[in-house]
MIMARKE-561497 format. One record per residue (C-alpha): x, y negated, z; residue in one letter. Coordinates in steps of 0.25 Angstrom, whole numbers, plus 5000, padded with zeros to 4 digits. Example, Ala and Ser with C-alpha at 12.3 -4.5 7.8 and 13.67 -1.06 7.14 Angstrom:
% residues 2
504950185031A
505550045029S
//
This chain:
% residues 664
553345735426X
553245745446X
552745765462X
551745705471X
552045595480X
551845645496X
551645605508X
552545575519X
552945685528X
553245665542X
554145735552X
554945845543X
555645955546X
556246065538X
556846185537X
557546245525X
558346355519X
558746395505X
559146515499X
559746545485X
558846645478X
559846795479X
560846725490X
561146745505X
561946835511X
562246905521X
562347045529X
562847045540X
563147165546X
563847205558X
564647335561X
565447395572X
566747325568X
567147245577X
567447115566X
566347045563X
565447035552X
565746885545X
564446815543X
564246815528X
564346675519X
562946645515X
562846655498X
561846545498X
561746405500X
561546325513X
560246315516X
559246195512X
559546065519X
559645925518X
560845915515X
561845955504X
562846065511X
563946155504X
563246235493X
561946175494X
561146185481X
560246085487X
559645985499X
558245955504X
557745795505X
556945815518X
556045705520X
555945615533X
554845635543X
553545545539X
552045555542X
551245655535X
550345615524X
551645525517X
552545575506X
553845645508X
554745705497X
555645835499X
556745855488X
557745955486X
559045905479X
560145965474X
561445975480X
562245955468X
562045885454X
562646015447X
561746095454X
560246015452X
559046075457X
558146155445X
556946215451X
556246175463X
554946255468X
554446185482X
553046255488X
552446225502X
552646355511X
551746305523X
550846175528X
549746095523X
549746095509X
550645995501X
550645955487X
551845995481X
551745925468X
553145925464X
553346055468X
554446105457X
555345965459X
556445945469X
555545845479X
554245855484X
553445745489X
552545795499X
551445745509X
551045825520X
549645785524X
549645815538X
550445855549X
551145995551X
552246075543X
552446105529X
553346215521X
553946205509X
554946285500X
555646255489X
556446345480X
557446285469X
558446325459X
559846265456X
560346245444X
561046365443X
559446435443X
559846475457X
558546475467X
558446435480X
557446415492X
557146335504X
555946295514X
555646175520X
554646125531X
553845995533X
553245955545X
552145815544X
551845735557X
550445685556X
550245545550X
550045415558X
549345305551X
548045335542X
548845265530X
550345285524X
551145275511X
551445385502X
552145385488X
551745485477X
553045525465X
553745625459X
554845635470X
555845665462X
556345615447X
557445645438X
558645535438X
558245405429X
556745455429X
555445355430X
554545395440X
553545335451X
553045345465X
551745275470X
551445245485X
550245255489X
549445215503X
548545335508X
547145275512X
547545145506X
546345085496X
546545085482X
546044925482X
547244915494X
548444955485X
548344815476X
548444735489X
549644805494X
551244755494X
552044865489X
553544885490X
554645005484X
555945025487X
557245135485X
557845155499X
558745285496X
559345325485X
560045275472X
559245165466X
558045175457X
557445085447X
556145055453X
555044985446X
554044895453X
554344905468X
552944845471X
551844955466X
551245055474X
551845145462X
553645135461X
553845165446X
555445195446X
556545245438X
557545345448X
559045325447X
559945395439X
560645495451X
561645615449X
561145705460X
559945725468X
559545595474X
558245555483X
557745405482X
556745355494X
555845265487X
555045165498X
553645105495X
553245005506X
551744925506X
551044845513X
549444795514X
549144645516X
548444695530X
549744745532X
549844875532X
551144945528X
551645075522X
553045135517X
553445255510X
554745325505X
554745415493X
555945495491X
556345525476X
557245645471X
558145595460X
558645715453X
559845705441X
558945745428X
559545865421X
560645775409X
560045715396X
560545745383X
561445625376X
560245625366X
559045685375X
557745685369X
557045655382X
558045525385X
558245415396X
556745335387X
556045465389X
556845545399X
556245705403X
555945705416X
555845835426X
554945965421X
554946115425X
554246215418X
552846225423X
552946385424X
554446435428X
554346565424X
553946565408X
554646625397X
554746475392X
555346395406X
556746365402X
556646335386X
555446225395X
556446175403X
557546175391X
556846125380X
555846025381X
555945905393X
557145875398X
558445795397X
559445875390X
558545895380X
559045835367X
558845855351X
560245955352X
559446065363X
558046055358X
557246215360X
556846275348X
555646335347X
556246475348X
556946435364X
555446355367X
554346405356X
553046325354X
551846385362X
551246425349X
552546505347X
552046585358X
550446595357X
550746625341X
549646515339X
548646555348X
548046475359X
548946485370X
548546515385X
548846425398X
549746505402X
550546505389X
550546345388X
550946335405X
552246405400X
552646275392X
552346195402X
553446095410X
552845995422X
553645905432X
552545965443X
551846085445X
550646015445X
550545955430X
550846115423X
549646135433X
548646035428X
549046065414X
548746215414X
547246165421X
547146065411X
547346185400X
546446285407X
545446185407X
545146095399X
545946165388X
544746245385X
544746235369X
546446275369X
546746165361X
547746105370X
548446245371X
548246265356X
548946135355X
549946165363X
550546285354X
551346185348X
552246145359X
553346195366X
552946145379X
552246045388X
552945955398X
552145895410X
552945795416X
552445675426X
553445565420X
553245635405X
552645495400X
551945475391X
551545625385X
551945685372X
552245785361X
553945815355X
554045895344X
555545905349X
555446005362X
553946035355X
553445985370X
552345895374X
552645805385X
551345775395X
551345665406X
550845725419X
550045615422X
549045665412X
548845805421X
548745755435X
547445785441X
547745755457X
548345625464X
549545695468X
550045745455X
549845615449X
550745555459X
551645655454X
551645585441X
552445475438X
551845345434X
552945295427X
552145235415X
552345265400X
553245185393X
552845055388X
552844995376X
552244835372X
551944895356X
550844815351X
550744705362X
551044595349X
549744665342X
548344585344X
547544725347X
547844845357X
547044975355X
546345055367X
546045225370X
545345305378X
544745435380X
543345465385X
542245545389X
540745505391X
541045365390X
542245395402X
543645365401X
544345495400X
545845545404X
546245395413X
546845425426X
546145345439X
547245255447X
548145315455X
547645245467X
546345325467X
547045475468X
546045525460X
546045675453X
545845735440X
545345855434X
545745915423X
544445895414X
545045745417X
546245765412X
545645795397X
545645645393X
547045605393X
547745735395X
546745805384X
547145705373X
548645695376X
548845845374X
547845835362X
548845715356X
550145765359X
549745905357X
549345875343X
550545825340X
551245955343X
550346015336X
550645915322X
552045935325X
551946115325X
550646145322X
549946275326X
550146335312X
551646345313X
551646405328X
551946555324X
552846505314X
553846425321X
555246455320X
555946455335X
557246405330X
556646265328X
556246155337X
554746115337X
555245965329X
555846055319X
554546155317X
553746045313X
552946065299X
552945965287X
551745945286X
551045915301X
549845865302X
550045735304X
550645725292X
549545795284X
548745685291X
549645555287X
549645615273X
548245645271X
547545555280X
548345445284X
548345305291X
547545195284X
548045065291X
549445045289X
549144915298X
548845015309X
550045095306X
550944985307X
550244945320X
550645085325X
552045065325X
552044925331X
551044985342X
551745105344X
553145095340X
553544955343X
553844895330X
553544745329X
552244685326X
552044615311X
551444475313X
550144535306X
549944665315X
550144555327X
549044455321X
548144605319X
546644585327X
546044695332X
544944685324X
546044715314X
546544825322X
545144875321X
545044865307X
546244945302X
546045055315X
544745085312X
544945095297X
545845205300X
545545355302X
546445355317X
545945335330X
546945275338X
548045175334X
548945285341X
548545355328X
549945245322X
550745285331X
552045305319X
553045265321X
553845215307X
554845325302X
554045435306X
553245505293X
552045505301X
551045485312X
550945595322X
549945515333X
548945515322X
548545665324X
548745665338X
547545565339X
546745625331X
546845755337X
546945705352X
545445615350X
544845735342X
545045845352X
544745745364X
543445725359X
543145855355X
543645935365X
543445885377X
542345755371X
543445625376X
543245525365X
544245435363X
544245275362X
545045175354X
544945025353X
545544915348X
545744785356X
546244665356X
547744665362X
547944665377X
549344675385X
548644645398X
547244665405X
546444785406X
546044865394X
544744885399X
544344765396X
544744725381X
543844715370X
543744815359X
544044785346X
543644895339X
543645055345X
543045195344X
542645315354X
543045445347X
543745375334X
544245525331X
542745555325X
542745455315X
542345535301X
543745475294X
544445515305X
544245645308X
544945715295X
546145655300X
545645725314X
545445855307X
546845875298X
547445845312X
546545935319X
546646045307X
548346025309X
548646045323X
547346105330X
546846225319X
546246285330X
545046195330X
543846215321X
543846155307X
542546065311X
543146025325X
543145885321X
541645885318X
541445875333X
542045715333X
540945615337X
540945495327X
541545385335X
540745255344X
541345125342X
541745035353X
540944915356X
541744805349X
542144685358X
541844775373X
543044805381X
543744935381X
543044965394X
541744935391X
541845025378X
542045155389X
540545175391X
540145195375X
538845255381X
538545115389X
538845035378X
537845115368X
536745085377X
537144935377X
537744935391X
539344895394X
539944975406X
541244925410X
542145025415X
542245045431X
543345005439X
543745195437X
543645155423X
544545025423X
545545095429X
545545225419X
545745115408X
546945045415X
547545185416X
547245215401X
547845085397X
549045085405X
549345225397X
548845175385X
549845065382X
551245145384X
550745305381X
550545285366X
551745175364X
552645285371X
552145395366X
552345335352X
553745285355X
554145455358X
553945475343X
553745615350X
//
């Protein structure tokens, strides 16, 4: 799902050729004879310019001339709708350094941090799989005020795509951007629907085009001392390859640019075929015979890095990158690996929101925003959020989660404003439990034991056993509270709220929940119709293995209900730290456990710590620090912590709703 927003450029001059890959001609040859030799018509096409000429396959955006240290966006576009771009491979051939972010798109956003000259080549195929070449030079005029706008984005979008840009003010203070009056506007290009025009981050839909088109996006703002900036933002629209009548992934949930992470592998085409993309419909769905699970290929065994990178697809280079260090290192036990025998692939994509698992392409789907580990691929992520749904709002109670570590939230993101980093090991707590979840899904859906078994005439959907294990699970140990089941499908799936369930306390809440053997009200997530609850196993896996492998506990709290003010601060009803280890609850652990992870010892469960009740009637903050509390202290979360929280909850309230409303 993307490329980093640069700065500006200044002075630019360029020069470019191209060259079809086998063309160009020519001999030329003199002899005696008096007649001379006619020059030879060149085989390939004019060279690289600005302009479209007669049998051009392509043109060059050049960007105007603008200080260093600001963003500027190249793009090559095609000439011709019946011939679009396919591949594009840009790389720096001299200058300082540049983060190249969206190296394998048709634009780059680049910003040059000093003055001096900059090279760049770019190679691209047609259509046709014809390969061409070109080289281009930037030259960047030193700066000339201490401060200036820039804007981060992806610079370049499928027609009809949500995406984001965010301007951004260098040496402005964090505390300075709430008093500042800011202002967005399109000056070229066919019009956008754009979202609030008065945020530092734009938050847009492009326009439906029929060829290669660049919109300039304008963000203007001012301080009450009066200080000013602007910005442009050029944006390269591209026509998305042509949706089915019936696609799977349609205009609700539309598939948005990827490329398989490593070109070259045996499995690079059936990638690009047969699992995200807008032709894709229920009539061309891959068997398992054109694109084979990964356990097809290990035989069972625990597949190597290098083996799972070849069933990779990313929007950027960057997110395949942090996923194969996520691997190497903080995969040290193979279950991630293990797990990922039993998909076809896995898609990395910076507007893939929010993240799952299909058993029909036999995928899962992961939001880059979970992988970034720098500023500058975050910006290369689109903060479009996840869709949002009001489910619940007429309920008297909302439920809260969280993971953490020695008494520390674990997996939130810092805001934006600070630019912070991330290491991998940081990653653990939210990217850790999603693959845990949605991994063990797969894994219900084509469990290990039938990998060598499978027959490639049959679609993943249609390899599915009779008995998963989350149907051994509904069968031998299922839900108690009916009330909570019912709850599920109002909270989850929209269906309206009874006069009782709406006059339900929390303190009732509490006492259904906790006389269940679950540990989240995710745990209901079934929707009627379906025979039964698949979200039920994926919890009880994701907390078990989160604890015990890499010792992340996971909170869970009723409350009363909130629609606005901080989470932070609500009292807790009734919750539990590391639920998972409650003696009634773990069998129910175990026969999931036993099902989809046979690799892990019979007694692996034995590990669980027996689980710390939250202090009734404290808020959800001050019930962070367990440690503090058991030594009869209440430490409220800092203003770092605060705003961990307020990211949390902005992805608590529309991940699970949309996540649920896939019926993946």
């Amino acid at each position: 799902m993307n490329a980093t927003m640069r700065r500006r450029i200044a002075i630019l001059s360029i020069s470019l050729s191209l060259a079809a890959c086998g063309g160009g001609g020519g001999g030329g040859g003199g002899g005696s004879s008096s007649t001379p030799t006619p020059t030879p018509t060149p085989s390939g096409p004019p060279a690289l310019s600005a302009q479209c000429q007669s049998g051009s396959v392509a043109r060059l955006a050049l960007p105007a001339a603008a200080p260093a240290g600001q963003n500027q966006e190249v793009a090559l576009l095609a000439c011709a709708s019946s011939n679009p771009i396919d591949t594009v491979q840009w790389r720096q051939t001299a200058g300082t350094s540049l983060s190249l972010t969206s190296a394998r798109s048709a634009a780059l956003s680049v910003e040059p941090p000093s003055a001096g000259s900059y090279g760049l080549s770019v190679e691209f195929t047609d259509a046709n799989g014809t390969r061409y070449s070109g080289d281009a030079t930037l030259t960047a005029t030193a700066a000339s005020t201490p401060t200036q706008m820039l804007i981060r984005g992806e610079p370049s979008v499928w027609a009809g795509g949500k995406t984001s840009v965010r301007a951004w003010v260098t040496g402005l203070a964090v505390a300075d951007y709430d008093g500042a009056t800011v202002q967005w506007s399109q000056v070229e290009g066919p019009a956008a629907l754009l979202g609030d025009t008065n945020a530092w981050r734009l938050l847009f839909t492009a326009p439906n085009v029929s060829q290669d088109t660049q919109l300039r996006l304008r963000a203007s703002a001012s301080l009450p001392d009066g200080q000013r900036w602007t910005q442009d933002f050029l944006l390269l629209v591209q026509p998305g390859p042509a949706m089915a009548a019936q696609a799977l992934f349609d205009s609700s949930d539309p598939a948005s640019r990827v490329y398989p992470y490593l070109a070259t592998t045996p499995h690079a085409a059936a990638l690009r075929d047969c699992v995200y993309r807008p032709g894709l419909d229920s009539s061309n769905l891959c068997n398992m015979g054109r694109l084979p699970v990964l356990g097809q290929e290990t035989q069972g065994a625990l597949p190597t890095v290098e083996q799972v990178m070849a069933r990779v697809l990313v929007s950027n280079d960057w997110m395949g990158q942090r996923f194969e260090a996520f691997l190497r290192e903080q995969d040290t036990a193979g279950d991630f690996r293990r797990l990922l025998n039993a998909t076809t692939a896995i898609v990395i994509g910076g507007r893939v929101r929010p993240a799952f698992y299909w058993s029909a392409t036999g995928a899962i789907y992961l939001d880059a925003s979970y992988l970034w580990t720098t500023p500058q691929e975050r910006d290369t992520v689109s903060e479009t959020p996840d869709p949002r749904a009001s489910y619940g709002d007429s309920l008297a109670y909302a439920t809260l989660w969280r993971y953490v570590k020695n008494n520390q939230s674990a997996g939130g993101r810092t805001p934006v404003l600070e630019r912070g980093s991330r290491s991998t090991a940081d990653l653990v707590g939210a990217l850790g439990s999603l693959l845990y979840h949605e991994l063990t899904h797969a894994n219900d859906f084509l469990p290990s034991r039938l990998h060598t078994l499978l027959n490639g005439s049959l679609r993943v959907y249609q390899a599915t056993p009779a008995n998963t294990a989350s149907e051994m699970l509904r069968a031998q140990l299922p839900f108690k509270s009916q009330p909570m089941v019912d709850l599920g499908r109002v909270q989850f799936f929209g269906e309206t709220a009874t006069a009782t369930q709406r006059a339900y306390t929390p303190s009732d809440i509490a006492a259904f929940f906790s006389a269940d053997n679950v540990t989240d009200d995710y745990n209901y997530s079934w929707p009627s119709g379906q025979p039964v609850p698949r979200e039920d196993a994926a919890m009880l896996a994701e907390e078990a293995l989160m604890q015990l492998r890499h010792g992340i506990y996971r909170d869970f709290a009723i409350t009363p209900q909130f629609l606005t003010g901080a989470s932070a601060d609500q009292p807790v009803t009734w919750g539990q730290r590391g639920r998972i280890g409650d003696p009634t609850i773990k069998p129910r652990a175990a026969l999931i456990l036993a099902q989809t992870m046979p690799w892990l010892p019979a007694n692996f469960l034995d590990g669980l710590a027996a689980p710390i009740q939250l202090k009734a009637g404290r808020t959800w903050g001050e019930n962070l620090d367990q440690a503090a509390l058991a030594s009869g202290q209440v430490k409220p979360l800092s203003a770092a912590e605060r705003a961990l929280e307020a990211d949390l909850d902005s992805r608590r309230r529309g991940a699970r709703n949309a996540r649920a409303l896939l019926q993946r």
